[in-house]
C-alpha positions in Angstrom: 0.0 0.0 0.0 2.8 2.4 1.1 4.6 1.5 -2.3 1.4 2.5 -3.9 0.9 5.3 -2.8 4.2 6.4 -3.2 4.2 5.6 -6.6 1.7 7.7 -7.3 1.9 11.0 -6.0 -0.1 12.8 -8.3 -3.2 10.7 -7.0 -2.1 10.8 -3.0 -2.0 15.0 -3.3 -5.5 14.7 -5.3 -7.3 12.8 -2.2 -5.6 14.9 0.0 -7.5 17.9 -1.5 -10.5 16.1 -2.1 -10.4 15.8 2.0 -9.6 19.5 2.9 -12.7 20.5 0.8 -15.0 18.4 2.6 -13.5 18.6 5.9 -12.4 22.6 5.6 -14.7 24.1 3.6 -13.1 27.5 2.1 -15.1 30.3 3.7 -15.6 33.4 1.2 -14.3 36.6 2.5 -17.7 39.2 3.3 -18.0 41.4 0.6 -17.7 44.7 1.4 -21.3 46.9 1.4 -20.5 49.6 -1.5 -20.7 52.5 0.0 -24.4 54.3 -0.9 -24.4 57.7 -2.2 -24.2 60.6 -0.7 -28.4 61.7 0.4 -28.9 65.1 -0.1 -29.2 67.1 3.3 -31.6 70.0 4.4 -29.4 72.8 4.9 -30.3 75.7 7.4 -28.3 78.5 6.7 -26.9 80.6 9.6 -28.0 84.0 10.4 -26.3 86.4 8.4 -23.7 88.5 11.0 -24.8 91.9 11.2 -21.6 94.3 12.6 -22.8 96.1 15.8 -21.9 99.1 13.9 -25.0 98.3 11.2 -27.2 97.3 14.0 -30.3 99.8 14.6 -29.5 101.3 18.1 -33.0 101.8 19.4 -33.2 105.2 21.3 -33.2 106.1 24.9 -34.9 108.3 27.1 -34.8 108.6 30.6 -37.5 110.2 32.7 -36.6 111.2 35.7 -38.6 113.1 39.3 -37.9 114.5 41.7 -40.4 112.7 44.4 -38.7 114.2 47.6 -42.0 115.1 50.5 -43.3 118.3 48.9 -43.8 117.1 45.6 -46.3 114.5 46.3 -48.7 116.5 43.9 -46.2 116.9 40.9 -45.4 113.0 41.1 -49.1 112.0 41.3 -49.7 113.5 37.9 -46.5 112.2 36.4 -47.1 108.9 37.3 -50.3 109.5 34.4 -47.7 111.1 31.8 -45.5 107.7 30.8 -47.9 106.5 28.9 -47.6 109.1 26.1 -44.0 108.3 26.2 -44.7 105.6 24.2 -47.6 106.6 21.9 -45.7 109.2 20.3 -43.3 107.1 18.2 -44.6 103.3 19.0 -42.1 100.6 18.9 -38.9 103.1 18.5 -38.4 104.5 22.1 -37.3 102.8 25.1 -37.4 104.4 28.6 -36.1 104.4 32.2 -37.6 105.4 35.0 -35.2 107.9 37.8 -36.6 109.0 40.8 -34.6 110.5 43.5 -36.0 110.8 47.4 -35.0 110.6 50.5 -31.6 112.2 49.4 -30.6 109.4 47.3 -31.8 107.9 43.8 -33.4 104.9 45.0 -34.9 103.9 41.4 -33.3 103.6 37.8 -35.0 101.3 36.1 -34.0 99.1 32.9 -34.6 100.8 29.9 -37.6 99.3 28.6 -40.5 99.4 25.6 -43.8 97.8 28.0 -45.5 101.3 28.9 -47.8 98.7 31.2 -44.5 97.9 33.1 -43.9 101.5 33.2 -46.4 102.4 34.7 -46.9 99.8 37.1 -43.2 100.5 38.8 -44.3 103.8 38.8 -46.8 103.2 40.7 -45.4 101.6 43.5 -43.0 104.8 44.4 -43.8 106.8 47.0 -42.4 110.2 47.8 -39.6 110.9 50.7 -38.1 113.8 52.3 -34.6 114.8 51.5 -32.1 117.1 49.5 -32.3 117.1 45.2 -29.7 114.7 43.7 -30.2 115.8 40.0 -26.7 115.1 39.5 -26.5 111.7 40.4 -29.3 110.8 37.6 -27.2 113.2 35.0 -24.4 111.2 35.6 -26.1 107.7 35.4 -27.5 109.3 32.0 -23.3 109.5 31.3 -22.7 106.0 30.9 -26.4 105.0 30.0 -26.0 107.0 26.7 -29.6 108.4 26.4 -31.0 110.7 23.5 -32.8 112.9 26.1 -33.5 113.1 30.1 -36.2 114.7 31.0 -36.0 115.8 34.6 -39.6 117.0 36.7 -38.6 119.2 39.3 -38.7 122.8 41.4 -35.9 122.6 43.2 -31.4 122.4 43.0 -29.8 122.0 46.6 -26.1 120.8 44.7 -23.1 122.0 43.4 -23.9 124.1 40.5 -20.6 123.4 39.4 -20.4 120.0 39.5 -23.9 119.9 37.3 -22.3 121.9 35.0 -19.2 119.4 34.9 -21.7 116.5 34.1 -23.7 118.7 31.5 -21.1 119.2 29.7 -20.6 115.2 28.9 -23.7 114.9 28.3 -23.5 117.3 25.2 -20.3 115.7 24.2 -22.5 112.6 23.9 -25.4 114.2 22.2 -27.8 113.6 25.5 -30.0 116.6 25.8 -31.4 117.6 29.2 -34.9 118.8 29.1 -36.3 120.2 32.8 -40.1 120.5 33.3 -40.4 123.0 35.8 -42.7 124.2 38.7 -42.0 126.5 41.8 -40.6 129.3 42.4 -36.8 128.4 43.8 -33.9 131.0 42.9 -31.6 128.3 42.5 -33.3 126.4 40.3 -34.3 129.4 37.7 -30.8 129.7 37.7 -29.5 126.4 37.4 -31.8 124.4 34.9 -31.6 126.8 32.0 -27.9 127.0 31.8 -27.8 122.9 31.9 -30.7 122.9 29.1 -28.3 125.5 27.1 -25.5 123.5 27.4 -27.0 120.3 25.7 -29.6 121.8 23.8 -32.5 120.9 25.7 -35.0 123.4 27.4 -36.9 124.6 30.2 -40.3 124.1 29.9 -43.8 124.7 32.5 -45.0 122.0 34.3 -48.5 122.6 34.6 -50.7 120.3 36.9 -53.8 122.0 36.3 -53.1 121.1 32.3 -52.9 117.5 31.9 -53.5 117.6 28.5 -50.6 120.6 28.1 -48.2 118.1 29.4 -48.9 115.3 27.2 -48.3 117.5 24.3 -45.0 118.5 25.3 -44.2 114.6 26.2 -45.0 113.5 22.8 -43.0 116.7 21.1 -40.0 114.7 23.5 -40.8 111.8 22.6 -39.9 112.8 19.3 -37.4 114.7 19.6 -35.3 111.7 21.6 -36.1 109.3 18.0 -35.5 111.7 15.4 -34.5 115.1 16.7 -35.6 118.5 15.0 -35.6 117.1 11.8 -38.0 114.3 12.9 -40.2 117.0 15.0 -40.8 118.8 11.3 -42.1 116.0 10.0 -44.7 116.3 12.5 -45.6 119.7 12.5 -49.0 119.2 11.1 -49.9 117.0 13.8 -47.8 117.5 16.6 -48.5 120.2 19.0 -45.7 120.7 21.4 -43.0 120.4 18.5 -42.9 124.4 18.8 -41.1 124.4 22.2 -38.3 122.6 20.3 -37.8 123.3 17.0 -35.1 125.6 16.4 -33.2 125.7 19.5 -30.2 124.4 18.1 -30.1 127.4 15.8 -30.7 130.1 18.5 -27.3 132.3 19.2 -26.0 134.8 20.7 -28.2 134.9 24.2 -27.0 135.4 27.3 -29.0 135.6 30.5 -32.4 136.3 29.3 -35.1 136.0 30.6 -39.0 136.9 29.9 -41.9 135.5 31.0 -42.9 132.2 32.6 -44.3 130.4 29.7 -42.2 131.8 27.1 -38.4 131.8 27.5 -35.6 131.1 29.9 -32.0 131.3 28.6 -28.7 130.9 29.6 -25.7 131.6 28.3 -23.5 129.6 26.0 -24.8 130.4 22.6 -27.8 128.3 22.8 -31.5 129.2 24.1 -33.9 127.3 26.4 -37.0 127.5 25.2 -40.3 127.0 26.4 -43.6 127.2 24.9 -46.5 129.6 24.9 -50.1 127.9 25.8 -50.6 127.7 22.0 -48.0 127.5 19.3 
């Protein structure tokens, strides 16, 4: 058998493969999955990047009282003024509210748009005894960057030369200061209308027994804090407190005048602080 097999090698190395396949089956490599083409994707495109410097800035306003004890009266019919605020230019004006009492400011607000939440802090403030801090708010107004304070008031008991200081950033920063006045205090005659000429605001009556006055003049601010004079001329036709500030920035050459309550006071500085007779 051995000699056999030997003599025939061609045949022994044909069984032995005859063996492997049925013992050792060859196993075929897994074919590789083709890779499937590519799906197409839903692609949401990013917000375009606007630079801060395109951005519209929205404009600010900051409405400021002076609620110390003996202006309980004044503050009670401010409190129904912020609405108008608002009104005037819908959508384009955000306000603070500054109150000073008690000799400090004990409320600056957020700038906001919501005349509702407005009103409703307003309402909560009550007034307190203690000296004027008008300078304080003007130099909040500094770094807050607002197109116009307005400031209800009858009194100053600061350092006319410190406000000054202040008022002079503010018109280096475009922030007029407009003072709605009552009383009769010295200090204050003196005072406001040389801060209002120095930024190009004004001094104008505060009336309580004209509600309707008031709003007037609010909405003419209003204005005036989106769009300025040129904006207030646009409005002529139906605005009726734009005549208390059109043209103050043109107004030279005045020093120290003064006439009468409703009409004009002035300080110096080159520029006039107007107010407005009971009809334009």
């Amino acid at each position: 058998m051995r000699a056999t097999l030997s003599n025939k090698p061609t045949e022994f190395m044909g069984i032995l493969r005859l063996i492997k396949q049925v013992v050792w089956p060859e196993i075929e490599p897994p074919k590789r999955a083709l890779p499937e083409p590519d799906k197409p994707r839903s692609v949401v495109s990013p917000a375009p990047h606007v630079p801060p410097a395109l951005r519209e800035e929205r404009a600010r306003l900051v409405f400021a009282v002076d609620a110390t004890a003996s202006r309980s009266a004044a503050w009670e019919a401010a409190k129904q003024l912020t609405d108008i605020l608002f009104e005037a230019i819908p959508g384009k004006l955000d306000v603070a509210l500054a109150v000073h009492g008690g000799g400090r400011v004990h409320t600056f607000t957020a700038f906001t748009d919501d005349a509702g939440r407005l009103r409703d802090m307003a309402m909560g403030i009550r007034c307190r005894s203690g000296d004027t801090r008008l300078i304080d708010i003007l130099a909040r107004a500094v770094r807050e960057k607002p197109k116009v304070v307005v400031y209800i008031g009858d009194c100053f008991e600061e350092s006319e030369r410190e406000a000054v200081s202040v008022a002079e950033q503010l018109k280096a920063q475009g922030t007029r200061v407009i003072f709605l006045r009552d009383g009769n205090d010295r200090t204050a005659a003196r005072v406001f209308p040389k801060l209002a000429a120095l930024t190009g605001g004004a001094v104008l009556p505060f009336d309580l027994s004209s509600l309707g006055r008031l709003r007037e003049l609010l909405g003419a601010v209003a204005v005036l804090a989106v769009g300025g004079e040129h904006l207030l001329e646009e409005k002529r036709e139906t605005l009726p407190g734009r005549c208390c500030f059109l043209g103050i920035s043109r107004r030279r050459n005045a020093t120290a005048l003064k006439q009468r309550k409703d009409h004009i006071f002035c300080g110096g500085n080159g520029r006039i602080a107007v107010t407005c007779p009971d009809r334009p």
